[in-house]
C-alpha positions as CSV (number, residue, x, y, z in Angstrom):
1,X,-273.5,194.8,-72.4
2,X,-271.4,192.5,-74.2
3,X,-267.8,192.9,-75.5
4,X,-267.0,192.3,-78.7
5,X,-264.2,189.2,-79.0
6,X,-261.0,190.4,-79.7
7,X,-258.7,188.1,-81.0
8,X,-254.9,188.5,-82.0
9,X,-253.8,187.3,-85.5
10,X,-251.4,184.3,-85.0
11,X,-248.4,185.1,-87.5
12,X,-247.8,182.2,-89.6
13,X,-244.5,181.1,-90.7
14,X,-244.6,178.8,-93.9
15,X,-241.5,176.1,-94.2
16,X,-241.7,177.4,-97.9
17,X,-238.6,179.1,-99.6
18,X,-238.9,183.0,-99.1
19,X,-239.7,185.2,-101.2
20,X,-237.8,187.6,-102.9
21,X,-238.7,190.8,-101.5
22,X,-237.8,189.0,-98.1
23,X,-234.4,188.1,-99.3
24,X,-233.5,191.3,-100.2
25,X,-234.9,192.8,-96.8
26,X,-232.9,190.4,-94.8
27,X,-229.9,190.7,-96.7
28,X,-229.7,194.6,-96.6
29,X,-230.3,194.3,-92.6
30,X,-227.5,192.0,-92.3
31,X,-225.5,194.0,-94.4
32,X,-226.2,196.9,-92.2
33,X,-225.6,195.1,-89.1
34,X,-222.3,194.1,-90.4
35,X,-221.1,197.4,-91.0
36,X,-222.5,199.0,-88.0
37,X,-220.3,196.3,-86.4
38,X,-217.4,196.7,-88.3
39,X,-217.4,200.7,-87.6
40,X,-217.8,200.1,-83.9
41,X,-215.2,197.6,-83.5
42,X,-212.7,198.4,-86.2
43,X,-213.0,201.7,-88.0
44,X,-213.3,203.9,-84.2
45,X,-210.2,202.1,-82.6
46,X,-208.2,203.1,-85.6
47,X,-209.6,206.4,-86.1
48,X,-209.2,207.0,-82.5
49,X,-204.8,205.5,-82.6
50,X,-204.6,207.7,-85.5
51,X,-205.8,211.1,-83.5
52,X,-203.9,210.2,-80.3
53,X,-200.4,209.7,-82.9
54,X,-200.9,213.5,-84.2
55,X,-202.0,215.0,-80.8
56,X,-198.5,213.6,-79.2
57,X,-196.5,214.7,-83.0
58,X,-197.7,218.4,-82.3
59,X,-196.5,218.3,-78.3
60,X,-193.9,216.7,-79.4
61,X,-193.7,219.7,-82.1
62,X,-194.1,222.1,-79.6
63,X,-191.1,220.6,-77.1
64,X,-189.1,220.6,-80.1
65,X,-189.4,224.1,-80.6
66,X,-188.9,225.2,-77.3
67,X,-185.9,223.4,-76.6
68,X,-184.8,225.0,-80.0
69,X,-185.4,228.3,-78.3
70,X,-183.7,227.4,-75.1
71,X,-180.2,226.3,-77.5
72,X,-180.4,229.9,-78.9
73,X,-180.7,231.8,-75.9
74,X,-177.7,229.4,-74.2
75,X,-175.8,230.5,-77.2
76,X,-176.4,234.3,-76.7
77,X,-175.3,233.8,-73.1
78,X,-172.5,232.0,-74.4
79,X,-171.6,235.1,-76.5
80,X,-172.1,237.7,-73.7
81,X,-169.4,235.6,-71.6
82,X,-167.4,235.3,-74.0
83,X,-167.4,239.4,-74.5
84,X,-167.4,239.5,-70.6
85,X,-164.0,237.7,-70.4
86,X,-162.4,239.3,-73.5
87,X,-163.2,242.3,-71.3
88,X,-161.8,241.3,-68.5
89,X,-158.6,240.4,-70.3
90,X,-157.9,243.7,-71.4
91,X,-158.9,245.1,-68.3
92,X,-156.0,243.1,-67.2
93,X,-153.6,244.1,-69.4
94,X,-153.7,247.4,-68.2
95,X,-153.1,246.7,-64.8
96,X,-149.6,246.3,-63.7
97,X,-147.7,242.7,-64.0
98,X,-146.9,240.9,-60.9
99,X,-148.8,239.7,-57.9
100,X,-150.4,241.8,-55.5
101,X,-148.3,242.7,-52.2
102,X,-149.4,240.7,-49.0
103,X,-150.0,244.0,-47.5
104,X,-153.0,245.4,-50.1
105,X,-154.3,241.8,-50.4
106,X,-157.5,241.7,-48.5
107,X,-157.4,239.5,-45.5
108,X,-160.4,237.2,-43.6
109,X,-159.5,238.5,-39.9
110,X,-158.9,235.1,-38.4
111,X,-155.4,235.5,-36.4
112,X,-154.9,231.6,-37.1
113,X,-154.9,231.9,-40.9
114,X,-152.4,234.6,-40.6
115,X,-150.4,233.0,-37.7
116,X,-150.3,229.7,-39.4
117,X,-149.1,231.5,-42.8
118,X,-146.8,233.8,-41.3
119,X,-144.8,231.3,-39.5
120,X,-145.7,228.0,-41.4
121,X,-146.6,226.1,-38.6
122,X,-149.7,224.3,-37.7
123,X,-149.9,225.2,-34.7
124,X,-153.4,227.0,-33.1
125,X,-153.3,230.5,-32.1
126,X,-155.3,231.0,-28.7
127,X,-157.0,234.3,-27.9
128,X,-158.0,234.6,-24.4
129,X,-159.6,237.1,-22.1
130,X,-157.5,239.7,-21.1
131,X,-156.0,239.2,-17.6
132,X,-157.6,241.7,-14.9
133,X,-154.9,242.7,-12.1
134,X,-155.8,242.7,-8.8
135,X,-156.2,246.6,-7.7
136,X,-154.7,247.8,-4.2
């Protein structure tokens, strides 16, 4: 059995000017490589800047407005304490006038603070144990 030959065409490039049609062809692939190029390495980067400049202008938005809501509710505290202490003024100015007697002023229970007021002295207080007598 015998194959038959196969043989590959050998392409064959002239040194001639080319053609027209082969002009255009290699001009529009150029062209396209160019702009594929100029999309990948200039259009994306800016497209991409742009989108990263409005997602931080709407955080920054949204900061913006929540600080705005914290102001507002520091001002409404700032008007309850401001009721709270007109309040408490006339509270007090139904009370009597004068200071309140040593007597009804409540006191901490240390016997040094009231020792050392009492007789101006800086002198400490001791409290011992009470002494046991000897029993007969």
């Amino acid at each position: 059995m015998k194959f038959p030959k196969f043989t590959i065409p050998m392409l064959k490039f002239s040194r001639t000017p080319l053609r027209s049609r082969r002009k255009n062809l290699l001009t529009l692939v150029l062209i396209g490589i160019v702009l594929v190029l100029a999309y990948q390495f200039a259009l994306e980067p800016l497209l991409d800047s742009q989108k990263k400049v409005q997602d931080e202008i709407v955080l920054k938005k949204k900061m913006l407005t929540r600080y705005l809501e914290f102001i507002k509710s520091g001002k409404e505290v700032e008007d309850g304490l401001s009721q709270m202490v007109q309040r408490v003024e006339a509270i007090q100015s139904k009370l009597l006038p004068g200071e309140t007697p040593r007597s009804m002023r409540p006191t901490s229970g240390d016997p040094e603070e009231t020792f050392g007021e009492k007789w101006n002295s800086d002198t400490k207080l001791r409290i011992g144990e009470p002494r046991r007598r000897p029993t007969m």
